[in-house]
C-alpha positions in Angstrom: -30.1 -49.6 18.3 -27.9 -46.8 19.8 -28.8 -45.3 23.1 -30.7 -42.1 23.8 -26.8 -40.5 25.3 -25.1 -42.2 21.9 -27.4 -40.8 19.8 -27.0 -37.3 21.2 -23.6 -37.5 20.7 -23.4 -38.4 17.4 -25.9 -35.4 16.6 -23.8 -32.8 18.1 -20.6 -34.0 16.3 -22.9 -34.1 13.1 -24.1 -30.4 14.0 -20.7 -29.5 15.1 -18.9 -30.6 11.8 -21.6 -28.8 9.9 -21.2 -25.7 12.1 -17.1 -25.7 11.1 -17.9 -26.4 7.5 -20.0 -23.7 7.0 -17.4 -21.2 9.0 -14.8 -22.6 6.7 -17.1 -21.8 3.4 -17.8 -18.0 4.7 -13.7 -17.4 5.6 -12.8 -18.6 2.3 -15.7 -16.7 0.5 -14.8 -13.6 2.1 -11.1 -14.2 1.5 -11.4 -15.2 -2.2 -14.1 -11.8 -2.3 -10.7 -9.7 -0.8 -8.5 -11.4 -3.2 -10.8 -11.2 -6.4 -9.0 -8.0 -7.3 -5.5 -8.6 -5.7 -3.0 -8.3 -8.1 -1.5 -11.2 -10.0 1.2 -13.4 -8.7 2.4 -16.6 -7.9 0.5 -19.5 -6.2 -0.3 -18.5 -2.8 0.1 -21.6 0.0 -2.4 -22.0 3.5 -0.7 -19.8 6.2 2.9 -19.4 4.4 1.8 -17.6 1.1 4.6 -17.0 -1.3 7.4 -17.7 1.6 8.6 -21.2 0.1 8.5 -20.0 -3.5 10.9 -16.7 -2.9 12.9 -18.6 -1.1 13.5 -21.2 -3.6 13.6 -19.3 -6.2 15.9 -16.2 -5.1 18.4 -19.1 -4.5 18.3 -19.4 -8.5 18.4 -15.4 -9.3 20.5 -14.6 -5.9 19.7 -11.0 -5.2 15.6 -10.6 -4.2 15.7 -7.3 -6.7 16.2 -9.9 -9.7 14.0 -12.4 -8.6 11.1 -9.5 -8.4 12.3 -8.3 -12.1 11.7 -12.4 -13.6 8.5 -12.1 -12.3 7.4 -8.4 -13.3 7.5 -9.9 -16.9 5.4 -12.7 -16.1 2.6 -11.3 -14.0 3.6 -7.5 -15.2 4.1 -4.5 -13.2 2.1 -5.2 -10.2 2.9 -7.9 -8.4 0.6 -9.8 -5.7 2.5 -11.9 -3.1 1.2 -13.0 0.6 4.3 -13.8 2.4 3.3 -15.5 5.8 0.2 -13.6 7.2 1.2 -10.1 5.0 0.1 -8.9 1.8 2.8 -7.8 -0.3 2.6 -5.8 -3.8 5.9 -5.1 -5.9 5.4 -2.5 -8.3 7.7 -1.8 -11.3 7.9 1.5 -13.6 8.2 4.9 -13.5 4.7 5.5 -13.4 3.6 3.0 -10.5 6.8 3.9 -8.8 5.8 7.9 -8.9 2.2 7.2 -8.0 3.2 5.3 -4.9 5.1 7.5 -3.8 2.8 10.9 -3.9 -0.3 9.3 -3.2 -1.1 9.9 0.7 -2.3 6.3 1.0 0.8 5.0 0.8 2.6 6.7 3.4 2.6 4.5 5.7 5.5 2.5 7.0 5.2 -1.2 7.7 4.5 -2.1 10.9 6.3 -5.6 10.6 7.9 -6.8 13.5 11.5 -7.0 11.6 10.9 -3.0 11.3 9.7 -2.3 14.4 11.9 -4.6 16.8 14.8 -2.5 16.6 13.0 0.7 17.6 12.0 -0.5 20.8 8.8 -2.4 19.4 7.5 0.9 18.1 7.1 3.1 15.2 9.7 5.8 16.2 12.5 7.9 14.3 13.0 9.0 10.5 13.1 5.8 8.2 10.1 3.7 9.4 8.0 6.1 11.0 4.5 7.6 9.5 2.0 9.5 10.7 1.7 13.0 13.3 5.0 11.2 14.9 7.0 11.0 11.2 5.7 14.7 10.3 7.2 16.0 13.8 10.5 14.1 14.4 11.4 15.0 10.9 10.2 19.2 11.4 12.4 18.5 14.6 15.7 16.6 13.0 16.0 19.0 9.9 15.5 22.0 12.1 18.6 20.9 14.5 20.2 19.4 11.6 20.4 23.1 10.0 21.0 24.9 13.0 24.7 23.0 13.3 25.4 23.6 9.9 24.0 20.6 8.0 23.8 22.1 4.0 26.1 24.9 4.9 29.7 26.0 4.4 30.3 24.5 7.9 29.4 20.7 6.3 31.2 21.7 3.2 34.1 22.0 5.4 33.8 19.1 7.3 33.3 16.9 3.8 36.3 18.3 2.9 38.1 18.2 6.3 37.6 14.4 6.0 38.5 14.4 2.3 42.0 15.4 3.1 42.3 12.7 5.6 41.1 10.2 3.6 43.8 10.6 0.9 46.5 11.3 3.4 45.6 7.9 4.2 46.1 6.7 0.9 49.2 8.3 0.4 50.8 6.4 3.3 50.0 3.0 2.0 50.1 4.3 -1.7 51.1 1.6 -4.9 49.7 -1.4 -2.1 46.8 -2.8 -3.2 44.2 -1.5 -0.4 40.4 -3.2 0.4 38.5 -0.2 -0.3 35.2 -1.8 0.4 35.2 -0.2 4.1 37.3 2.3 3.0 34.2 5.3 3.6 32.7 4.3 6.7 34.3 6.6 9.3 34.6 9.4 6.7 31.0 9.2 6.0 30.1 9.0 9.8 32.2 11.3 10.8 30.9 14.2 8.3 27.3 13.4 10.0 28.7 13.1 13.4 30.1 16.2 13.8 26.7 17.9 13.4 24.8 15.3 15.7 27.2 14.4 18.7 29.9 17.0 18.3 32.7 14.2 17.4 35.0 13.2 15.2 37.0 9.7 15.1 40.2 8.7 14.0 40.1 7.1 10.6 41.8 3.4 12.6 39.3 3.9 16.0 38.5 0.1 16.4 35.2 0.8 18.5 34.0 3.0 15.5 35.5 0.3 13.1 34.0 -2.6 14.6 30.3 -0.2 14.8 30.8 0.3 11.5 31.5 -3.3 10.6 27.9 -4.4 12.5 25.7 -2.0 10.5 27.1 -3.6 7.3 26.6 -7.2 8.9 23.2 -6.1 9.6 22.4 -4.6 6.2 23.6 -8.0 4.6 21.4 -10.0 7.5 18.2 -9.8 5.1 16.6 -8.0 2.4 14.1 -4.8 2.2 11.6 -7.0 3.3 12.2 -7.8 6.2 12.2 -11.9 5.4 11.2 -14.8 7.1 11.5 -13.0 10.6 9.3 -10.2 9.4 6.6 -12.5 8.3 6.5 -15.2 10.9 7.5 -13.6 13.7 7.2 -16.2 16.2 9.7 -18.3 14.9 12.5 -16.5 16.5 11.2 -18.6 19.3 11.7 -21.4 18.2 14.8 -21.0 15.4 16.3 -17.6 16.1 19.6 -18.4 14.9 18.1 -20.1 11.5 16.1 -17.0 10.9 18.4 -14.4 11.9 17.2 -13.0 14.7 19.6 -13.7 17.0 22.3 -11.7 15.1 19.8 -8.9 14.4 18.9 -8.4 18.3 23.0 -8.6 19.0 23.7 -6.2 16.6 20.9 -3.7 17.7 21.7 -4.4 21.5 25.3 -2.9 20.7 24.4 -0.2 18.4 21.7 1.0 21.2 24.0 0.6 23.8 26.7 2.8 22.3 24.0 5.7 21.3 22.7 5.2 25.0 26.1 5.7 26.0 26.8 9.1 23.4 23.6 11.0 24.8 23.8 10.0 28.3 27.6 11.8 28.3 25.8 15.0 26.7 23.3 14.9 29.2 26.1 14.6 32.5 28.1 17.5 30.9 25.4 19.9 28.8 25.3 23.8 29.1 21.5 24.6 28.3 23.1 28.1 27.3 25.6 27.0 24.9 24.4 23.8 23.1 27.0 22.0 21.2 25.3 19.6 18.1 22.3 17.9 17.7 22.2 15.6 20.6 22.2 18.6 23.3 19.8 21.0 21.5 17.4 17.9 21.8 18.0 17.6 25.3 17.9 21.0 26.1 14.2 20.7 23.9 13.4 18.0 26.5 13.8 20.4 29.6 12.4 22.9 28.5 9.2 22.0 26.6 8.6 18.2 27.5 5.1 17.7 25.6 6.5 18.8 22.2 10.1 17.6 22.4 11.6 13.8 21.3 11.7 11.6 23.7 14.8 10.0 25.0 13.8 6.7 22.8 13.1 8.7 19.9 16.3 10.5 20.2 17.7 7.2 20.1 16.2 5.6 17.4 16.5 9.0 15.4 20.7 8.4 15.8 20.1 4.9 15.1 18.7 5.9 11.9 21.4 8.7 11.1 23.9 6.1 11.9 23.2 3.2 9.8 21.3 5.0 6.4 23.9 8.1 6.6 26.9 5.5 6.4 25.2 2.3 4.7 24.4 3.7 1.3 26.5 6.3 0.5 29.2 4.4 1.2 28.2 1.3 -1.1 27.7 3.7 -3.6 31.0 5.3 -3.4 32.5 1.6 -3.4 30.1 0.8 -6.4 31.9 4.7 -8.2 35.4 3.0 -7.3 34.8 -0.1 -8.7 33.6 1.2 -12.5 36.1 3.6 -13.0 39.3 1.2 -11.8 37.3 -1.2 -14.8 36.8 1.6 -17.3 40.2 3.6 -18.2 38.9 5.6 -20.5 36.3 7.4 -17.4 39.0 7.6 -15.6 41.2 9.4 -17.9 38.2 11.9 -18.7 37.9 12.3 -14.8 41.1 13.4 -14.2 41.4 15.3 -17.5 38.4 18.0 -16.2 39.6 17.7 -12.6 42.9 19.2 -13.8 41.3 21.3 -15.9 39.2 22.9 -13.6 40.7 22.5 -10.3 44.6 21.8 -10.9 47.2 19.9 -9.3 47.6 22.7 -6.3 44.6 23.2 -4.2 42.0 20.7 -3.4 38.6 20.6 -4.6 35.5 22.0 -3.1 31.8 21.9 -3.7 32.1 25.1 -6.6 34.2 23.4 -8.6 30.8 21.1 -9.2 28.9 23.5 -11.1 31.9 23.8 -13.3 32.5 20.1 -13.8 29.5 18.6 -16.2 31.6 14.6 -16.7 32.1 14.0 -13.2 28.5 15.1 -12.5 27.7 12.5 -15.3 30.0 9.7 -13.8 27.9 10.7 -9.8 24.5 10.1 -11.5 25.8 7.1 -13.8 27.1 5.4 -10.6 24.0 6.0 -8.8 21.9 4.8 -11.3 23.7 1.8 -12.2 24.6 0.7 -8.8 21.2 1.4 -7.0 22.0 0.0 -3.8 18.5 0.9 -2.1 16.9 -1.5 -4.8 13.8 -1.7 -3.6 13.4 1.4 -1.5 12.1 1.4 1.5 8.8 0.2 2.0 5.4 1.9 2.4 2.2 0.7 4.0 -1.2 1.3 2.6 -3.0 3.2 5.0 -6.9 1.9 4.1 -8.3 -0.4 1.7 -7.6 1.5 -2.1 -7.1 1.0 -5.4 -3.6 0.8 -7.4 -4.2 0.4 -11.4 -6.8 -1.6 -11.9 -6.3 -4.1 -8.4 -7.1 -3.9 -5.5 -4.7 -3.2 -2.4 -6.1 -4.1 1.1 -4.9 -2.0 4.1 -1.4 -3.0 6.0 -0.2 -4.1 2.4 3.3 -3.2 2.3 4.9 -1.9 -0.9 7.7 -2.6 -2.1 9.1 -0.5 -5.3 11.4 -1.8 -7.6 14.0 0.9 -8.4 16.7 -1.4 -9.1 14.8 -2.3 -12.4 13.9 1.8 -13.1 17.8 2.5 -13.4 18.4 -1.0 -14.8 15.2 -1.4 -17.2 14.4 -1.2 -21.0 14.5 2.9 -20.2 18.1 2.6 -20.9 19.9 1.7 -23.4 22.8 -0.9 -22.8 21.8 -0.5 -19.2 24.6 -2.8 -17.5 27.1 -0.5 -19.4 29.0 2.3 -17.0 27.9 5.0 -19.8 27.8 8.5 -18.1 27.5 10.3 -21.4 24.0 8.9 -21.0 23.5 11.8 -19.0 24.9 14.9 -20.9 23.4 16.5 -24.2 26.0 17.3 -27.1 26.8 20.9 -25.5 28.1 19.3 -22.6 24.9 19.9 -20.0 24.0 17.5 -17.6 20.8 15.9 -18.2 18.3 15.4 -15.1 16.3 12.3 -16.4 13.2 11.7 -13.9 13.9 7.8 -14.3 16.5 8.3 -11.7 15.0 8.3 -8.5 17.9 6.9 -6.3 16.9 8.7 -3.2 13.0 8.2 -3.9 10.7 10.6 -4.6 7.5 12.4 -3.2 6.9 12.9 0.8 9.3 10.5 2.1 12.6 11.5 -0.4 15.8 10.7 1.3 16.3 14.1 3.5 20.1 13.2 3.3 20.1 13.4 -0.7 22.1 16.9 -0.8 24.6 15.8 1.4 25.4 12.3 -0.3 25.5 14.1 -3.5 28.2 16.2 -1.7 30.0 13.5 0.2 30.1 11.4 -3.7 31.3 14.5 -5.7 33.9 15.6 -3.1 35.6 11.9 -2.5 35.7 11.5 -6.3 37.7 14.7 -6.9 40.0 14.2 -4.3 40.9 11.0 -5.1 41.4 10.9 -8.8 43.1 14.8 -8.4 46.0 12.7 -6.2 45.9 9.0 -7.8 45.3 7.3 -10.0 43.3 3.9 -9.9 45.3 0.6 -10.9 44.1 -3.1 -10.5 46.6 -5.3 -8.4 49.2 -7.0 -10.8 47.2 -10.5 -11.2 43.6 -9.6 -10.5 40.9 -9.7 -12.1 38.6 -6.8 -12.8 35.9 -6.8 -9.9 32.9 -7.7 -10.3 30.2 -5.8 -11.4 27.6 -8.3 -9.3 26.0 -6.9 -6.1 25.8 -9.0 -2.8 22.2 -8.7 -1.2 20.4 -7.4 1.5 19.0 -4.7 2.7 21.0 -2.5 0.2 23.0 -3.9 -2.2 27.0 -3.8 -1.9 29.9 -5.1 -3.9 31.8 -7.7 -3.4 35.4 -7.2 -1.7 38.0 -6.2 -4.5 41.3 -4.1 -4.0 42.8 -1.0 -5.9 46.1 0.4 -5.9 46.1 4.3 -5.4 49.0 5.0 -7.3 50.5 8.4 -6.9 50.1 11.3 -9.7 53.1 12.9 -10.2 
């Protein structure tokens, strides 16, 4: 016989298991309730979700935005993934994708540690923003934007200002084949620049070279979603390296440190009477009317943002231009056949030639739809607990919209052909097909849209009017297939800018 004291204690471990058991029964009840509605997806593991699964398998498809389009025609258009301790939904179509993007629900940005870590642990800035703060640092940044010119004559003439350089450039290392794949950076930042801090850089400035070489490190680091680092944050404790984050916080330390650097000068030699760009008119908002006004963080991250979207994506999409018509002679031909025809051999071209020039409107919109380097967006957050279709979504789910496989999709016929009479009627008019949505669409469209539509028409025009496009004697074409990450890029190839005579 056990003791009175043994007894006892077997009793409370008895009641104690019980107690667990019955926890255990209510937290999976409760989740399984959540999830009854959740769209479908693959398995979901204890505490890692769908982590081990996209990371196997996106080793088989290589870019993320083809692994989510294998699995859109197995679970269909709404995919339901838990990566780590996050709910994740990847939606596909035009419909889903447009729905998404109007409803106010889905606003939100994602909270997610990979999002937030490089804004000072906040929600601040442009890109991954929401809410009161989102509506007002945008009123604020398009408002300073336009006061220094941005969508005026004065950026027309600095896109074309930096135009000219560009192929001056060319022309000194002309008929050598020439790595184009960094080829737009300091154009594209300079255009921006000039509004924002009131400089300009030399096309060959290493610190601005080796700035611009980090955001593309950083944009190849991970995909849209932020990864493993996003969903298990705490890891960077204990593998930083493995999951990135030790590269990530280097590259962020140097990017803040030279923005830090850029505002602190406009602050030790502003005129509050005469402000020069964006940075001082921010400033001199600061002094005068502290409760409304950015902060200096804010200002900060709102560079950060201007810095790395502004450069990142136009320029892979300018690459992405480059790279079809050097494969395609006959484009390149019909390019340079309406350029003459419009604009000549004399003067260069500017932004009213564009109207006037309905094939090399087709060959902008054909590169941006075939290219789509922001293949999944950028992510929204739902706001509360809603509905999407016939599933439900939970609140904090991010969403992640498939846009690669809008431009690339059954929509389009021969879609992985460079075809940009796809987008002109028999009379020669440019069609506007609302399956293109390479800036987004709703509330949170790209406010930069008009001025990478600029930046893409006016580098196109200048550089086919003065050369023509040759592969290196012994090359291969490139290739047409991306590299990943956080937008997709191409992989390094070389042209020859041959001289027109």
């Amino acid at each position: 016989m056990c003791s009175t004291v043994g007894c006892t204690g077997v009793v409370d471990m008895f009641l104690l298991v019980v107690i667990c058991i019955i926890l255990i029964f209510y937290y999976v009840v409760q989740w399984l309730e959540s999830y009854r509605q959740y769209p479908p997806g693959p398995i979901s593991l204890p505490l890692i979700g769908n982590l081990i699964s996209v990371l196997l398998e996106v080793k088989k498809y290589e870019c993320h935005h083809t692994l989510w389009q294998a699995w859109a025609r197995k679970y269909g258009k709404i995919i339901g993934l838990k990566l780590g301790f996050v709910n994740v939904v990847v939606v596909s179509g035009r419909d889903l994708i447009k729905e998404v993007s109007f409803r106010d629900v889905f606003e939100g940005r994602p909270d997610g540690f990979f999002y937030t870590m490089r804004s000072f642990g906040e929600k601040l800035g442009i890109v991954f923003s929401d809410g009161p703060a989102w509506n007002k640092t945008r009123r604020f940044v398009l408002k300073y934007l336009k006061s220094y010119g941005y969508n005026s004559r004065f950026m027309d003439n600095y896109i074309a200002e930096e135009c000219r350089v560009l192929v001056r450039q060319r022309e000194r290392d002309a008929g050598q084949p020439v790595l184009v794949n960094d080829m737009f950076h300091i154009p594209i930042v300079n255009i921006l620049w000039r509004l924002v801090a009131g400089v300009r850089y030399d096309l060959e400035d290493v610190r601005l070279k080796k700035l611009c070489s980090l955001i593309t490190r950083l944009f190849k680091a991970v995909d849209m979603s932020g990864g493993v680092l996003n969903f298990m944050p705490f890891l960077r404790h204990f593998i930083p390296n493995y999951i990135g984050y030790t590269e990530l916080k280097s590259i962020h330390n140097t990017l803040h440190e030279f923005l830090a650097e850029t505002i602190k000068q406009h602050k030790q030699n502003i005129d509050t009477e005469n402000p020069r760009d964006v940075i001082d008119a921010c400033l001199i908002e600061m002094m005068k009317n502290k409760d409304q006004a950015l902060t200096y963080k804010e200002l900060q991250v709102v560079c950060l943002d201007l810095l790395e979207a502004g450069m990142e994506t136009v320029s892979n999409t300018a690459v992405f231009m480059l790279l079809h018509i050097v494969r395609n002679d006959t484009v390149q031909q019909r390019l340079q056949e309406e350029i003459k025809a419009v604009i000549g051999q004399e003067r260069f071209p500017t932004l009213n030639d564009r109207i006037k020039m309905p094939y090399t409107e087709a060959v902008l919109l054909e590169s941006l739809r075939i290219s789509s380097v922001a293949a999944m967006g950028i992510p929204h957050m739902a706001l509360k607990d809603t509905q999407l279709g016939n599933y439900n979504i939970p609140k904090g789910t991010f969403i992640l919209m498939s846009l690669y496989d809008l431009h690339n999709g059954g929509h389009w016929k021969d879609p992985d052909v460079f075809k940009p009479e796809r987008f002109l009627t028999k009379d020669r008019n440019v069609i506007q097909d609302d399956w293109l949505m390479p800036f987004g669409t709703g509330k949170r469209r790209c406010i930069g849209e008009g001025l990478a539509r600029a930046e893409l028409f006016m580098f196109v025009t200048h550089l086919l009017q003065k050369f023509s496009l040759k592969i290196p004697e012994g090359e291969s074409l490139p290739s047409t297939e991306p590299v990943n990450g956080l937008s997709l890029s191409a992989k390094p190839f070389k042209i020859i800018f041959e001289p027109r005579i």
